[in-house]
C-alpha positions in Angstrom: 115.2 82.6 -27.4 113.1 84.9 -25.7 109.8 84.1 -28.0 110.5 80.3 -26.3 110.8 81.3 -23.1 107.8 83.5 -22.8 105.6 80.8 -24.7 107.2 78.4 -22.4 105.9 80.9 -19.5 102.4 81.7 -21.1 101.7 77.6 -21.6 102.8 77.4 -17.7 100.3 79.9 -16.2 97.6 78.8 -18.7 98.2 74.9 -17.5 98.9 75.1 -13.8 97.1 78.2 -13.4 94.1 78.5 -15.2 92.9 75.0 -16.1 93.3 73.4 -12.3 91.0 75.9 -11.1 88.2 75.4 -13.8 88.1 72.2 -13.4 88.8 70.6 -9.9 86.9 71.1 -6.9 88.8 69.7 -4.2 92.2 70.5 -2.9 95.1 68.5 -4.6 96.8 65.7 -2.5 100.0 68.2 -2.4 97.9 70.4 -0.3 96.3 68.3 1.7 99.4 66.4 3.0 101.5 69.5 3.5 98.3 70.5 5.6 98.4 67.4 7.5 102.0 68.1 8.0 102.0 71.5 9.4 99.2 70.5 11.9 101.5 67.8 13.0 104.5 70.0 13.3 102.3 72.2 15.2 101.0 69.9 17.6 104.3 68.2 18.1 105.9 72.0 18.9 103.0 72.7 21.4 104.3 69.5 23.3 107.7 70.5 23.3 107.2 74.0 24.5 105.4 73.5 27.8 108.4 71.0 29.0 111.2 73.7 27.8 109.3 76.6 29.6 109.6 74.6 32.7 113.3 74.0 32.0 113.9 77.6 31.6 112.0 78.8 34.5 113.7 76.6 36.9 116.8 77.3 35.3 115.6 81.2 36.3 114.6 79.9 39.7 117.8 78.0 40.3 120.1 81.0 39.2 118.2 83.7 41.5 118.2 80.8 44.6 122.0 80.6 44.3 123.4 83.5 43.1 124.6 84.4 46.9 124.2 88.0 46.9 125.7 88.6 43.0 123.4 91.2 41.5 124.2 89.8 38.0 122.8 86.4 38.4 120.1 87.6 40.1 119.4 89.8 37.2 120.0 87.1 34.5 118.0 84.9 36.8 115.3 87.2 36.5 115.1 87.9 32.7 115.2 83.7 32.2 111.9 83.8 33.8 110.0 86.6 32.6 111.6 85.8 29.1 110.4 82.0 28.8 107.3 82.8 30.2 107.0 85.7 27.5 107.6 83.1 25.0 105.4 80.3 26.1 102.7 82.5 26.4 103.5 83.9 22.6 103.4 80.1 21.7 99.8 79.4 23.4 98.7 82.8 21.6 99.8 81.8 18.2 98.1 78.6 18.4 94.9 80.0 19.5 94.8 82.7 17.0 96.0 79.8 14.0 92.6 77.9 15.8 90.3 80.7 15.2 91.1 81.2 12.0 91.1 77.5 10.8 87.4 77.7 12.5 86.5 80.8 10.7 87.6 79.0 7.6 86.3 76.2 7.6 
């Protein structure tokens, strides 16, 4: 049993290992559509985050405006903002950084 399995494993490295580097040059269609895909995703997250920011800093805005004097809300009000802000501008930096180095590689 254990002969099979590691001829079994040795014939699986040796075919999707060894020969598919030898002898293609391009990138399989696997690849190239999970690529496609990610970019998409990507883009399609960059639109949604610049709406929800706005969401959550007048959200923040809306708390602190009427929180009539409760030190709480202003406080929770407060860490909405700077929080979703924080994050927005995390977003922007990841996709900048992901840009560079999809420019550096290619």
């Amino acid at each position: 049993m254990k002969k099979k399995l590691l001829t079994l494993f040795l014939i699986s490295i040796l075919l999707f290992y060894i020969f598919p580097t030898a002898s293609f040059a391009s990138d399989p269609k696997l690849i190239s559509k999970l690529e496609s895909a990610f970019s998409k995703i990507e883009d399609w997250l960059i639109k949604l985050a610049t709406p929800a920011a706005a969401v959550a800093v007048g959200t923040g805005v809306f708390m602190k405006k009427f929180s009539f004097g409760d030190e709480e809300k202003i406080r929770t009000g407060k860490k909405i903002i700077r929080s979703s802000l924080f994050s927005y501008a995390f977003i922007l930096a990841i996709d900048l950084i992901l840009s560079a180095i999809k420019s550096l590689i290619s």
